[in-house]
Backbone as a ProteinNet text record, in pm:
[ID]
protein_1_A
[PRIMARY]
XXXXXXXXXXXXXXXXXXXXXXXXXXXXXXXXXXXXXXXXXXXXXXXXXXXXXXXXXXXXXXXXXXXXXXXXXXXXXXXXXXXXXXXXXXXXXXXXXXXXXXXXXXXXXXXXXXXXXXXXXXXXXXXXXXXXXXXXXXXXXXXXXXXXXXXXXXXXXXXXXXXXXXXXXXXXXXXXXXXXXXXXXXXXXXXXXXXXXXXXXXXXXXXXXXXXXXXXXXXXXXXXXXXX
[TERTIARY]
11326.3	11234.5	11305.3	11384.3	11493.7	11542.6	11615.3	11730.1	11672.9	11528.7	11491.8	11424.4	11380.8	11331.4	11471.8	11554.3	11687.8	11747.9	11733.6	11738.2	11665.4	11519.9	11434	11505.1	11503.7	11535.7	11655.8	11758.1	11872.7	11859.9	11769.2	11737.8	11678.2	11569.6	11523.1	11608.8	11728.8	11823.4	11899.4	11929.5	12049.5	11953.6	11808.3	11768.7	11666.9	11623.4	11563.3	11610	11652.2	11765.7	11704.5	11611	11518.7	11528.7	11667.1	11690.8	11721.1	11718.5	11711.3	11618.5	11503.8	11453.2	11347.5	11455.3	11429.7	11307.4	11292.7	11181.3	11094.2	11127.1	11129.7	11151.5	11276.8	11362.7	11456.7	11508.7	11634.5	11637.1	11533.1	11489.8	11617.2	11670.1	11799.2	11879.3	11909.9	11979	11912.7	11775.8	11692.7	11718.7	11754.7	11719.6	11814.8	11926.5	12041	12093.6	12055	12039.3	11908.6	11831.4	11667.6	11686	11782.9	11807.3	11809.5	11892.6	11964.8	11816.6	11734	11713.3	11504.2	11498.9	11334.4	11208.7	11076.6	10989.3	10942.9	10873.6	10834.7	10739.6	10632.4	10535	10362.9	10405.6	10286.5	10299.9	10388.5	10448.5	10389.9	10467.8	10386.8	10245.2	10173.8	10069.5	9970.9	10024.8	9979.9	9980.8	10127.3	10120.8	10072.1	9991.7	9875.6	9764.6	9728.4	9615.5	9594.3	9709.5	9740.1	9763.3	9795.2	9789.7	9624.8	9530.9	9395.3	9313.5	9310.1	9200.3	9090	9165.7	9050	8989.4	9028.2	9001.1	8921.1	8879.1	8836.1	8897.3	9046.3	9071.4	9178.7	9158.9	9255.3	9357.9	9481.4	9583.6	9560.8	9579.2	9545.3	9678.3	9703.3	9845.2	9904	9791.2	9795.7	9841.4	9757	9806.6	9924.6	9951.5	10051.3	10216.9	10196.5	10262.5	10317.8	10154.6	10177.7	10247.5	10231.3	10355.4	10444.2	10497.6	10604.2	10705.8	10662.6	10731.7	10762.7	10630	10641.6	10777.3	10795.9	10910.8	11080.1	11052	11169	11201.1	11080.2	11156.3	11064.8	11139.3	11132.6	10972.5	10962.2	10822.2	10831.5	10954	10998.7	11040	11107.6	11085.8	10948	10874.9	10753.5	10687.7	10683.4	10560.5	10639.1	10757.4	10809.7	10811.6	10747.8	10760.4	10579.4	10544	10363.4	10327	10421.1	10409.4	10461.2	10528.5	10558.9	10450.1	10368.8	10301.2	10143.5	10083	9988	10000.1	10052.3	10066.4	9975	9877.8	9738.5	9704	9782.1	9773.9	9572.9	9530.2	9400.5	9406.2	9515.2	9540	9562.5	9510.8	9501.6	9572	9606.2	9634.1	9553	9544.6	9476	9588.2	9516.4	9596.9	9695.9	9602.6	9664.9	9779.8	9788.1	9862.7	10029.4	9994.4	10074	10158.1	10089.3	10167.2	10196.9	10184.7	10238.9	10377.2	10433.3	10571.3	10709.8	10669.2	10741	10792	10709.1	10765.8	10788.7	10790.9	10819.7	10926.8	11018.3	11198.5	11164.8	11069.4	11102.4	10938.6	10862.1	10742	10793.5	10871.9	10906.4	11018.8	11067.8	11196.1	11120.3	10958.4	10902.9	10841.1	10793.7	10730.7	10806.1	10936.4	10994.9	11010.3	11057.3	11105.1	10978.1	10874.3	10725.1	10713.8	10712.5	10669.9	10814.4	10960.6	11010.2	10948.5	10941.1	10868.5	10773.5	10675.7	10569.3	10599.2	10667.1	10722.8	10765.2	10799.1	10897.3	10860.5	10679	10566.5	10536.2	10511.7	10466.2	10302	10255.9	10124.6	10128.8	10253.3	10238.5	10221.7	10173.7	10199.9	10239.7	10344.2	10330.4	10221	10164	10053	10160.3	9993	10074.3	10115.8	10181.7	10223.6	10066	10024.8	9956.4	9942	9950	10014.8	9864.8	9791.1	9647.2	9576.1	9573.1	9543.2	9371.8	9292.3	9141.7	9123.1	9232.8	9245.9	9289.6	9399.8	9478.6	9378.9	9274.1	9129.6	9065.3	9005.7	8929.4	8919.2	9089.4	9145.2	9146.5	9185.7	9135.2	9017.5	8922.7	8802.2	8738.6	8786	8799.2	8849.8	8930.5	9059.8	8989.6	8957.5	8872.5	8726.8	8654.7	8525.3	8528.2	8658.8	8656.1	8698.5	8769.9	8787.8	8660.8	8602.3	8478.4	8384.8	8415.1	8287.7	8210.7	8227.1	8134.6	8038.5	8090.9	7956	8078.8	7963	8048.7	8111.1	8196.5	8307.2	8254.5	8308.8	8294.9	8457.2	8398.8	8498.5	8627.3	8591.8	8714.9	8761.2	8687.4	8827	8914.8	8890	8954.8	9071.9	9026.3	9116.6	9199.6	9198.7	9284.8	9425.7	9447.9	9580.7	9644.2	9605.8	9666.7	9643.3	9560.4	9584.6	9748.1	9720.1	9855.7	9969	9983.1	10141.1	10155.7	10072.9	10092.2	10116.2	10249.7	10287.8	10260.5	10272.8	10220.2	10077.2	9970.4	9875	9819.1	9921.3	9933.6	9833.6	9761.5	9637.7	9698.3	9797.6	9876.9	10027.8	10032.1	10221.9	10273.5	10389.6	10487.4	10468.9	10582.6	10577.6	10567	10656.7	10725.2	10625.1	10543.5	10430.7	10314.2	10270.7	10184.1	10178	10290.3	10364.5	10337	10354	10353	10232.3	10102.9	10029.8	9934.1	9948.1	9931.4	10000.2	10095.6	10157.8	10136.1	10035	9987.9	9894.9	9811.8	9692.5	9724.9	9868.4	9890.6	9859.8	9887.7	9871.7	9988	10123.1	10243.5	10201.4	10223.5	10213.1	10315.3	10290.1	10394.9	10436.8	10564.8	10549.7	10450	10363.6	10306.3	10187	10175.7	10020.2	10052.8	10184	10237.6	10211.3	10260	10273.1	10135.5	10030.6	9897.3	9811.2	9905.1	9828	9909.8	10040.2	10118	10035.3	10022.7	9987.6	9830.4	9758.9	9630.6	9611.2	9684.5	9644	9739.3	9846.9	9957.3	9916.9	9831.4	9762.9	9869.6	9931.5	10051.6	10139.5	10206.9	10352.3	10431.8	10325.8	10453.5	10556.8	10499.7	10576.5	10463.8	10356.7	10261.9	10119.7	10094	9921.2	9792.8	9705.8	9626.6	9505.8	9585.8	9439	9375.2	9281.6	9132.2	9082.3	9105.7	9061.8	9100.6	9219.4	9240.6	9162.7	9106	8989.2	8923.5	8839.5	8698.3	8661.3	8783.1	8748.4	8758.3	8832.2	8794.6	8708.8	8718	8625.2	8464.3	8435.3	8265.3	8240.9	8379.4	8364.3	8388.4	8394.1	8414.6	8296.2	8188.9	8053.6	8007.6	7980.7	7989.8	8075.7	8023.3	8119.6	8149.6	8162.7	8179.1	8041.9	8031.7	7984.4	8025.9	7996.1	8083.5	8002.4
11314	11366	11461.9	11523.5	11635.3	11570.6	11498	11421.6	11286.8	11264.6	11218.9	11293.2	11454.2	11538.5	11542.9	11604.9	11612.4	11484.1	11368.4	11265.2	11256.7	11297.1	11265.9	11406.1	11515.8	11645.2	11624.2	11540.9	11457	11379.7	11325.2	11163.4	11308.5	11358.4	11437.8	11489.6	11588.1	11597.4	11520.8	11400.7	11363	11246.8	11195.2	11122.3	11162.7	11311.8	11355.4	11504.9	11558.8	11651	11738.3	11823.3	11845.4	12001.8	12052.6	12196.6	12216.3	12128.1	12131.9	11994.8	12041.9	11901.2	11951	11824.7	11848.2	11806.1	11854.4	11846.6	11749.4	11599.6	11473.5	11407.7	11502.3	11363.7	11309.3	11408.8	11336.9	11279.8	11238	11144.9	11065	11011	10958.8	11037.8	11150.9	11282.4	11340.6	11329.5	11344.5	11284.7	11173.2	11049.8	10943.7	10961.6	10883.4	10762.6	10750.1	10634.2	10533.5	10588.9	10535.7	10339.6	10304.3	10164	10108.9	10197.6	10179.9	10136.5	10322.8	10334.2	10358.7	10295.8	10314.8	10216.4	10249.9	10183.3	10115.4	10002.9	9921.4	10007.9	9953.5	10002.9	9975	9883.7	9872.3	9977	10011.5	10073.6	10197.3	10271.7	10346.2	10357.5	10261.6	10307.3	10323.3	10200.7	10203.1	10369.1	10469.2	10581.1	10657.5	10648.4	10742.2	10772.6	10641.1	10621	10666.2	10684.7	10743.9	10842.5	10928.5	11104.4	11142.4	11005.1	11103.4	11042.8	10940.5	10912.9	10988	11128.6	11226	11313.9	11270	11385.8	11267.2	11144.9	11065.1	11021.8	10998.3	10947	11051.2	11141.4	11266.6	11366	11440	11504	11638.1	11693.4	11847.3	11892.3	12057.3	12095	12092.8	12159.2	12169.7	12100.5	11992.2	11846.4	11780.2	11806.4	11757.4	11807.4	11998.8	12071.4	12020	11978.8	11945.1	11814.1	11732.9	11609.7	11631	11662.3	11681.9	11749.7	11839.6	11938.5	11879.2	11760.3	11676.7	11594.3	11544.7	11451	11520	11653.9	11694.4	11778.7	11776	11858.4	12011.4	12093.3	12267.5	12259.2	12323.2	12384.9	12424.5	12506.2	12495.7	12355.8	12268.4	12118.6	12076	12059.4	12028.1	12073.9	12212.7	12248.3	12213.1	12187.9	12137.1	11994.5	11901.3	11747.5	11749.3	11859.3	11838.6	11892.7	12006.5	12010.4	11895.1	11808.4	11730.5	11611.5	11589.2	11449.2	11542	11669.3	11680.9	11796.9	11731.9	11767.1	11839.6	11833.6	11900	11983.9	12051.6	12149.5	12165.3	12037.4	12086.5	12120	12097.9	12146.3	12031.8	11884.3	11793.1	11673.1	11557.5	11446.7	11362.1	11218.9	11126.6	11007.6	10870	10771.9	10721.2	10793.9	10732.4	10850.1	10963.7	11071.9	11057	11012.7	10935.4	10836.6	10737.6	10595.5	10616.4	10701.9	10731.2	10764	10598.4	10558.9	10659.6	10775.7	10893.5	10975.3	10933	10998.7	10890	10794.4	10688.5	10710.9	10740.2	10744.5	10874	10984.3	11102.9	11019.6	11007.1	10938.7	10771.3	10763.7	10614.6	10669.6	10767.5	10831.9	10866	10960.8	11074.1	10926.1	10825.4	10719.1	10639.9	10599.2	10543.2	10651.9	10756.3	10892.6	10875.6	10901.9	10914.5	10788.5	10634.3	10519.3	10545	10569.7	10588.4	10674	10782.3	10836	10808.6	10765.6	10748	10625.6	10535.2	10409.8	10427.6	10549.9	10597.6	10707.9	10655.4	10781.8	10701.2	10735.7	10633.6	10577.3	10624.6	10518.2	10412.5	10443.2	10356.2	10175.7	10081.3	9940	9880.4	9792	9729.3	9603	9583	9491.1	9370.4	9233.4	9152.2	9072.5	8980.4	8850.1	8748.9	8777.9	8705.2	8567.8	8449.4	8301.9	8202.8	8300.5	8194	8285.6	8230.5	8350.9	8382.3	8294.8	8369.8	8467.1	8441.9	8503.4	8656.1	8690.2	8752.7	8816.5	8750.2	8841.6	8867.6	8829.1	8841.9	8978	8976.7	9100.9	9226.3	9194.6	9344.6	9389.8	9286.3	9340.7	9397.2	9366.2	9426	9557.1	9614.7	9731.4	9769.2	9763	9821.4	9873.3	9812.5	9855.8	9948	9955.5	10064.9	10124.6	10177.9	10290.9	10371.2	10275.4	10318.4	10334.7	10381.4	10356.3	10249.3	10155.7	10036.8	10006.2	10070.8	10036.7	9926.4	9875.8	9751.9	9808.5	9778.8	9802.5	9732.2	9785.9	9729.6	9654	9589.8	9477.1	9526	9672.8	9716.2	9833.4	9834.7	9858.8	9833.2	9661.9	9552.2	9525.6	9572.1	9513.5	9682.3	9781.1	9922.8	9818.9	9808.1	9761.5	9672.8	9604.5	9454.3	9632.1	9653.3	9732.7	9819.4	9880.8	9953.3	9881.7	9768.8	9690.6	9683	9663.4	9590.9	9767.6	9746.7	9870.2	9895	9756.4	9721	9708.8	9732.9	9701	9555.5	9435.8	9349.9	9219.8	9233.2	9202.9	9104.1	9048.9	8957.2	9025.9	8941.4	8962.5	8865.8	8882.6	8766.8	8780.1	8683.9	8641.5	8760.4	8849.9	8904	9032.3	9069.4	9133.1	9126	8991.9	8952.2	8972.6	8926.5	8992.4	9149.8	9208.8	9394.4	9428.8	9333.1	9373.1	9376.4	9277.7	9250.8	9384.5	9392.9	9524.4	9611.1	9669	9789.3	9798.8	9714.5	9666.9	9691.5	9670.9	9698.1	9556	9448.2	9330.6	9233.7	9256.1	9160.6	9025.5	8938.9	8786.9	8715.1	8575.3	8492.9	8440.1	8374	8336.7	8171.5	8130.1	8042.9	8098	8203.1	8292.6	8329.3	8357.4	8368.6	8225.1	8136	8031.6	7950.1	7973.2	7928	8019.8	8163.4	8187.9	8154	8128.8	8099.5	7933.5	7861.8	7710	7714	7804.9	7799.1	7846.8	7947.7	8034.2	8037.6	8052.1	7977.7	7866.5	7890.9	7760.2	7731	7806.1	7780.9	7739.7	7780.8	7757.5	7859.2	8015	8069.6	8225.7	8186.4	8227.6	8403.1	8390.8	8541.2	8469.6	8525.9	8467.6	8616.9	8559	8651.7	8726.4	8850.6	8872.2	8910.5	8942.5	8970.4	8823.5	8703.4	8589.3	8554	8567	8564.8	8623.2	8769.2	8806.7	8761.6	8766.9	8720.3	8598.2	8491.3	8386.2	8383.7	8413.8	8425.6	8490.4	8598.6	8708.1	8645.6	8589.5	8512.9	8430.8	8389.3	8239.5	8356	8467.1	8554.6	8616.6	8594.6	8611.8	8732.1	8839.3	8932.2	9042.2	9189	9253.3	9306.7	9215.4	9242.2	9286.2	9372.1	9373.4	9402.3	9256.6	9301.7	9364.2
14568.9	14467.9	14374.2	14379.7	14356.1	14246.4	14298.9	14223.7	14127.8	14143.2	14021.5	13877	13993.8	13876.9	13732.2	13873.7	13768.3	13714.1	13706	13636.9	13548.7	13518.9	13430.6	13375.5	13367.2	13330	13226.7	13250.9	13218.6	13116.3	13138.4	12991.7	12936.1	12930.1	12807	12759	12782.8	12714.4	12665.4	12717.1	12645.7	12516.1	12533.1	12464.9	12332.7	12446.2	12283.4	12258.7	12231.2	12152.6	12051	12064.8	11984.3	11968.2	11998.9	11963.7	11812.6	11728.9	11556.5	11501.3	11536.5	11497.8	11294.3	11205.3	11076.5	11029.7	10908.6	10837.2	10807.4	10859.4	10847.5	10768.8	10709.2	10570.4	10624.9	10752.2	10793.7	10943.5	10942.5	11084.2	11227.3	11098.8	11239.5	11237.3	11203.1	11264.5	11379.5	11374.2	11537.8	11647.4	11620.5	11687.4	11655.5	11676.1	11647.9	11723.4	11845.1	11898.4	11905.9	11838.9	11835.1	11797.5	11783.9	11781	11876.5	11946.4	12092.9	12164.7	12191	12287.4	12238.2	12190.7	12125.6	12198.6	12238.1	12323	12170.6	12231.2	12123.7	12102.3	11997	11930.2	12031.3	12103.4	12152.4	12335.3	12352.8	12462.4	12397.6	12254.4	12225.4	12199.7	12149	12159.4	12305.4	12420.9	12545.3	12626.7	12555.7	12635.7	12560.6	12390	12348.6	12463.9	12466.7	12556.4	12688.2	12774.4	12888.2	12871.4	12769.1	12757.6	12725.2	12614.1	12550	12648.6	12772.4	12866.4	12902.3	12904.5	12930.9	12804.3	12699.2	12610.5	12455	12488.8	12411.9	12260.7	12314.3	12166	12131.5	12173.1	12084	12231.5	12191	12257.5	12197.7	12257.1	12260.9	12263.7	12160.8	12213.5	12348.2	12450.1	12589.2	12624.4	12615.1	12715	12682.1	12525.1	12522.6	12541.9	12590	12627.1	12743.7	12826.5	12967.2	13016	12929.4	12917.8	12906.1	12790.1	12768.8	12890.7	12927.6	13062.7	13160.9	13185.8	13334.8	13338.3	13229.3	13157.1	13134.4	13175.5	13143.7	13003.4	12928.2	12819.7	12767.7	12739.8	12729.4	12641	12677.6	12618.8	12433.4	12457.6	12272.6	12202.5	12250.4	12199.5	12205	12276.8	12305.9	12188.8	12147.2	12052.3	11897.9	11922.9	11764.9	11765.2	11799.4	11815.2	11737.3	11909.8	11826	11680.7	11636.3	11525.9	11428.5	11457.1	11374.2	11361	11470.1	11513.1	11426.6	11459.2	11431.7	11287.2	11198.8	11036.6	10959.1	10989.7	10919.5	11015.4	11137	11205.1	11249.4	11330.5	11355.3	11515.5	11579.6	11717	11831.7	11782.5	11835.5	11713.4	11782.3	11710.9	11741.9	11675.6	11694.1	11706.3	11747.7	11758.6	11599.6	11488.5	11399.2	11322.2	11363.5	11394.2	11471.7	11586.9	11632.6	11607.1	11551.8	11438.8	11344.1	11295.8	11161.8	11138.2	11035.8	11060.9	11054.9	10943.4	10932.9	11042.7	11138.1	11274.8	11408.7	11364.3	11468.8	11556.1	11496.5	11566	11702.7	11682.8	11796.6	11871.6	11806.5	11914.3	12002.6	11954	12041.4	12144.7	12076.4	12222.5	12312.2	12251.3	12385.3	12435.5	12390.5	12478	12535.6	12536.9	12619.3	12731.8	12749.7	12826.9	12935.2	12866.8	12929.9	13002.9	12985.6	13055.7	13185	13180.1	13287.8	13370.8	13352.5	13409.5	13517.4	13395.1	13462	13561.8	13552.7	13687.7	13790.9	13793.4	13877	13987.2	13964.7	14049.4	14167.2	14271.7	14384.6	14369.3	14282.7	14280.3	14191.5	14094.8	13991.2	14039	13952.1	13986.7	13822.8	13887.4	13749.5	13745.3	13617	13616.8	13588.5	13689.4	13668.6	13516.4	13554.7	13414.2	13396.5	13308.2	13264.8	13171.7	13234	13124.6	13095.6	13093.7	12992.4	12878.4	12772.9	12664.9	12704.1	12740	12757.5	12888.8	12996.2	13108.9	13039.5	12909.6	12920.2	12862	12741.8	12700.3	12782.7	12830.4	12937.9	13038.6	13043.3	13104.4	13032.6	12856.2	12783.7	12808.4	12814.9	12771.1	12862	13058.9	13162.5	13118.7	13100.8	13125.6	12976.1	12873.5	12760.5	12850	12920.4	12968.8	13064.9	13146.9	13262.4	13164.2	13034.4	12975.7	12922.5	12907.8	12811.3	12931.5	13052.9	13151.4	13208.3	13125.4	13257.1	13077.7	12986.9	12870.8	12771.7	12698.4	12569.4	12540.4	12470.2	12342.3	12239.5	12110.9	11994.8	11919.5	11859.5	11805.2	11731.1	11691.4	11620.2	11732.8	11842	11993.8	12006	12010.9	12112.3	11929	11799.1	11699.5	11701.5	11714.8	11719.4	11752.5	11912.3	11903.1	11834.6	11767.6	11695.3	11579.1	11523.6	11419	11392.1	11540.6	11563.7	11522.1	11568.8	11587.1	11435.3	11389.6	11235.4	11131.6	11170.3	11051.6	10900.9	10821.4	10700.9	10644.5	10792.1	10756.4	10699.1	10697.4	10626.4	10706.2	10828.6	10863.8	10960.4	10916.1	11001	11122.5	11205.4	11332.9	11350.1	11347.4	11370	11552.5	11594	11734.2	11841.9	11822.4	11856.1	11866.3	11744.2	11750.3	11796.1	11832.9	11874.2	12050.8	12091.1	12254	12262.9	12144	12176	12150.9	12071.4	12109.6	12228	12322.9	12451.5	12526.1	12500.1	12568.3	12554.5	12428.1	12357.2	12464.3	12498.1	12604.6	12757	12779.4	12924.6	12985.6	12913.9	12949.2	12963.3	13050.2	12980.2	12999.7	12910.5	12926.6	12879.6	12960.8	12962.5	12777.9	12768.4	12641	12613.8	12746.4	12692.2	12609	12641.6	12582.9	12476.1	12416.3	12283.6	12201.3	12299.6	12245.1	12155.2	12253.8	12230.6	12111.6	12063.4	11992.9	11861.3	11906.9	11739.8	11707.7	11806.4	11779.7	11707.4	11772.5	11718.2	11636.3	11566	11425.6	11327.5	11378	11228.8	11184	11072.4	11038.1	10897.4	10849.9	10753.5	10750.2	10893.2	10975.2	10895.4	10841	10798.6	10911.2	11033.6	11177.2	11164.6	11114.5	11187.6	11150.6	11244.4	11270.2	11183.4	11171.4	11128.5	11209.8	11233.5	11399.6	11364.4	11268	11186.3	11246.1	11223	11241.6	11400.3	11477.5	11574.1	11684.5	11672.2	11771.2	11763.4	11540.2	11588.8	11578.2	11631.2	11664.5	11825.3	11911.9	12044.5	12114	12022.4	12152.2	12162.6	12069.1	12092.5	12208.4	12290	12348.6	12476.6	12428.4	12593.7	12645.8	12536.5	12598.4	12610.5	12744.1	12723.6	12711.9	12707.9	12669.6	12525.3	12438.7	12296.7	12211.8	12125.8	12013.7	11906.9	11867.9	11690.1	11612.8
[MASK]
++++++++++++++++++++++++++++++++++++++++++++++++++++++++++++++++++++++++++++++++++++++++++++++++++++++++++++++++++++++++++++++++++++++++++++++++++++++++++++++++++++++++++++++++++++++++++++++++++++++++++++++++++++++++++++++++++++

């Protein structure tokens, strides 16, 4: 137990480095291996969600003091990261606080840092591989309803993560995005579940599907659960 504290204690230093962290013009001077060593985007957004579970949506300086520390890094890095993530200084961030691409390079270091971590706890499990795409819905909309208590979700829930992945806002993901958003979900799946959604919705063949049309064409055939 020792010797993984001081391992995790270890990566925070050597991965996020945050005893001069700049103004955010000069970003890969923060974060200079962030090519190397960066969690995808849906990884990040999967460990928003696992810091605001209890706080509905939003991170608190506190809590996010209190992460940060568990992970290995100083309390003075800690409150200069949150100052960077929560910009309009209201004390808390939100999910879209978080994504916001200007700070991607130090939020994808603290979220990769954070998912070791967190694997590396004895209750953790990894979830399984999932290879049928209505199984793999089926399963959000499971793991969306125990978040929300046992009550519906609404349709632009279950669209937040596909929102997330899509940096451009451009309504559409290529392959590759479409996989991270499953992962944003905490859902890994096989690439036939990739496969079935590039075949069914690349209706262009120009290699990204459009998930505005992609949910709300499945999620109806999933019955309950949803309200759009």
């Amino acid at each position: 137990s020792s010797s993984s504290s001081s391992s995790s204690s270890a990566s925070a230093s050597s991965i996020m480095t945050m005893n001069a962290i700049p103004d955010g013009r000069n970003l890969a001077s923060f974060v200079p291996r962030i090519h190397e060593t960066a969690a995808s985007r849906g990884v990040t957004y999967l460990i928003f969600h696992h810091m605001s579970a209890a706080q509905g949506g939003k991170v608190t300086r506190s809590q996010f003091e209190h992460y940060a520390c568990e992970i290995g890094m100083k309390l003075e890095q800690a409150r200069k990261l949150f100052g960077m993530i929560d910009r309009s200084q209201k004390g808390y961030f939100t999910v879209y606080d978080w994504g916001n691409n200007a700070i991607e390079g130090p939020v994808s270091q603290f979220s990769l840092l954070y998912q070791r971590v967190l694997k590396n706890r004895p209750e953790y499990r990894e979830p399984a591989v999932v290879g049928d795409l209505y199984a793999a819905l089926q399963l959000a909309v499971h793991k969306l309803q125990i978040q929300n208590h046992g009550h519906s979700i609404s349709f632009d829930r279950i669209m937040d993560a596909f929102r997330f992945i899509d940096r451009d806002q451009s309504g559409s993901l290529d392959r590759g995005e479409v996989e991270d958003a499953f992962c944003a979900l905490d859902i890994p799946v096989t690439n036939v579940v990739v496969d079935d959604v590039m075949t069914k919705f690349d209706k262009d063949g120009s290699g990204t599907v459009d998930y505005f049309e992609f949910i709300g064409t499945l999620f109806p055939t999933l019955g309950k659960g949803i309200v759009k």
